[in-house]
N, C-alpha and C positions, 0 to 999 in steps of 0.2 A: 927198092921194089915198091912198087905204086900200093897203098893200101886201100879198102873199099869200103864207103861207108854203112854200116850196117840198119841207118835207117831207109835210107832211097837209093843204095846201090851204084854211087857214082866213084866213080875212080879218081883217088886222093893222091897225088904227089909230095914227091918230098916239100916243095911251097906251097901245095895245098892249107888253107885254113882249116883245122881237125882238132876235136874233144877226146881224149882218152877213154872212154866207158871201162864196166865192169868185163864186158868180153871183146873189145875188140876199139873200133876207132867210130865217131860219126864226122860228117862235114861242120862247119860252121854255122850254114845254113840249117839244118837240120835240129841243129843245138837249141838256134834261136828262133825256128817255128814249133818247137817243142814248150815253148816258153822260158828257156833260160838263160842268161845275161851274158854277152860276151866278154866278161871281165877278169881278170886273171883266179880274183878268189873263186868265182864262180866256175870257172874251168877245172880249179884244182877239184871240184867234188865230183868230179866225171867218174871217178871208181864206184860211187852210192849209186849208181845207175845201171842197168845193160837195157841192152837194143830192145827188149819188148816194151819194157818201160819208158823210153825214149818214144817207139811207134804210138804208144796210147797217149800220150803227152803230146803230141800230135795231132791225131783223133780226135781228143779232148777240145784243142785248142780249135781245130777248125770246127767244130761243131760247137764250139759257143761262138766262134764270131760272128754269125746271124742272131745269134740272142744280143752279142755286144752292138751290131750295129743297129739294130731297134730298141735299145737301154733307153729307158725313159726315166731317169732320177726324179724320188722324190724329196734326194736331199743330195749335195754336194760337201765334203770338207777335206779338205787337201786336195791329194790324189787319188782320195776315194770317191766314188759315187752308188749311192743305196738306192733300192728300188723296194720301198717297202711292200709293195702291191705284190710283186713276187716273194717277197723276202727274200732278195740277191744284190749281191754289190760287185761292183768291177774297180778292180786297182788298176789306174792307168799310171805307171811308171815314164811310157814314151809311144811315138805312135803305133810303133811295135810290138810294147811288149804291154800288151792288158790283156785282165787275167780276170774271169768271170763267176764268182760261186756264190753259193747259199747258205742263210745264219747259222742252219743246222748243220753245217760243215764244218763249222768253225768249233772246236775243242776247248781252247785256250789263246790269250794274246798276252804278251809282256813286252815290257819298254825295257830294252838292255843298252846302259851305255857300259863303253867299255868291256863287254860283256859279264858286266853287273845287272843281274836283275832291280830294275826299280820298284816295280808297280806289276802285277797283274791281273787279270780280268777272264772272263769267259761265259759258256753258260752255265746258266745257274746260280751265278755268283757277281756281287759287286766287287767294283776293282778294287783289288788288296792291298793296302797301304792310304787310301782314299774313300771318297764317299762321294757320287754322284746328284747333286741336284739342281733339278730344271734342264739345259739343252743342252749340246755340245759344248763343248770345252769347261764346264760348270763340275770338273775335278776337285772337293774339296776337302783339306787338311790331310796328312801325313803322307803324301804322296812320295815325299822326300825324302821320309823318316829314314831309311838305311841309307843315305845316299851319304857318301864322304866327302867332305870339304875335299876339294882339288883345285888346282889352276888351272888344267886341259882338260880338253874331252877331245880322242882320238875319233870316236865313233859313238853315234845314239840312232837307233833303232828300235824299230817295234817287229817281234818275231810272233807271228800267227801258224799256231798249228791246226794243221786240220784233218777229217775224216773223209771216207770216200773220194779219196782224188788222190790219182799218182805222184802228185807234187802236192808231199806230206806238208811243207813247211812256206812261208811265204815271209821275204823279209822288207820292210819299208822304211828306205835309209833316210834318214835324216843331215845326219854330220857323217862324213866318209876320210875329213883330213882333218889332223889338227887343228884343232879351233878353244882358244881360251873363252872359261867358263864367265867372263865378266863383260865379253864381247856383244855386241847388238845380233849378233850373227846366230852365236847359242841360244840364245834366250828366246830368237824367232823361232827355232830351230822347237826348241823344249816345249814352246806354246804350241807349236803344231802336232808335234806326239800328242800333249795331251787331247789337245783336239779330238786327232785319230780316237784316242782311246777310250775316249768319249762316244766318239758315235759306235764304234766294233761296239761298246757293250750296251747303248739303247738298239743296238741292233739286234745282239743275241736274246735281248729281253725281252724281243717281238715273237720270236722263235715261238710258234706254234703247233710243234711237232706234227703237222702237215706232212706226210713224205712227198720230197720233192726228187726230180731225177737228177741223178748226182752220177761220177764216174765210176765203174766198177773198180775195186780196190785193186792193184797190180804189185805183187811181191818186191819189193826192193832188193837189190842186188846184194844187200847182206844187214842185217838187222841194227847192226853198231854204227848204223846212217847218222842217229841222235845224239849217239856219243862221240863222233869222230869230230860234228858240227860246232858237239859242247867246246870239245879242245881247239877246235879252231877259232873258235870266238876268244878261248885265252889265250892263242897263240896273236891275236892280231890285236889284244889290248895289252901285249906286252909284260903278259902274265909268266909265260913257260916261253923256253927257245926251240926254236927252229928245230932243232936237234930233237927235245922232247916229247913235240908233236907228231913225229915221224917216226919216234918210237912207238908213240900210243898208237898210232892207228894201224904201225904193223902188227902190235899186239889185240888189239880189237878185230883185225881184219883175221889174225891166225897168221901171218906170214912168217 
């Protein structure tokens, strides 16, 4: 039986391309002008979501892309780009998927390899484990302090939480597959986090508590969004199994 999608209404087939949400099904299309990633991890978090929050995610997204297409960077570093004039920066992931918000949206950032917290940062606060001085990437001392000697890194990310916007969380992958930690490959990889982490926090440091127009907050599909996230991060650094994970989240969801 054809399923229908519950943000634009189109009729889904059994080969149809389709997200599982909290109440029902969306298309593929719909997933990824929502802003989020057609990737298998990504897909599994289809239950953190339902159709109204999907529709604003939408909303959202089209109505920053006249802001994104006249983005006028006063700074560039990775695949971020800052507009300090506004106080707003746009993650560009691909040509598709960029994502537009403001310093005072931004709550907290941290650099998780393996889904080990490294270093964190936000407002208010200099990044924790380090000390920033002068420009970008000028990270210095203890940034590594908890980090344990390893041979791999499976995965290094920087996860951004934020306020006002229905897409609470924002992640920016670094390393996505096994890669040894002695490699040219990691160590560009590690230089470029800090990078990032460098500018998120001369960025929130501008934060002039200005109100700026930001997205109206939309209820998540169930509150143990953060915790179901936290176990998936150990589930895909190899921390808990498969099994585990699918315990906690029936027990977090109530199932």
């Amino acid at each position: 039986m054809a399923k229908e999608c519950l943000a634009c209404g189109k009729s889904m087939g059994a080969f149809t391309g389709k997200v599982a949400i909290a109440d029902g099904h969306v298309c593929v299309d719909c997933w990824g002008k929502a802003g989020m990633e057609n990737t298998v991890n990504a897909m599994m978090s289809g239950n953190l979501y339902n159709s109204a929050t999907i529709k604003e995610m939408i909303a959202v997204k089209e109505r920053n892309q006249a802001l994104i297409d006249n983005f006028k960077p006063t700074s560039k570093v990775g695949m971020l780009s800052f507009d300090d004039n506004t106080q707003s920066f746009v993650i560009f992931k691909s040509k598709k998927q960029q994502d537009l918000y403001y310093y005072n949206q931004v709550v907290d950032f941290e650099l998780l390899e393996d889904g080990e917290t490294i270093t964190k940062g936000g407002l208010g606060r200099a990044v924790a484990g380090g000390l920033i001085f002068g420009g970008v990437g000028a990270i210095v001392g203890g940034v590594t302090g908890g980090k344990k000697s390893k041979g791999v890194c499976k995965s290094l990310q920087i996860k951004i939480t934020l306020r006002n916007s229905p897409k609470q969380t924002e992640y920016l992958h670094f390393i996505t597959t096994e890669t040894k930690t002695s490699s040219f490959i990691y160590k560009t990889a590690y230089k470029s986090a800090q990078d990032a982490l460098s500018a998120l926090q001369l960025a929130v440091d501008k934060v002039d508590n200005t109100p700026v127009e930001a997205a109206p907050v939309i209820q998540q599909a169930t509150s143990g969004a953060d915790e179901i996230l936290k176990y998936k991060g150990l589930l895909d650094a190899g921390i808990i199994t498969e099994e585990e994970f699918n315990a906690k989240k029936a027990q977090i969801l109530g199932l």
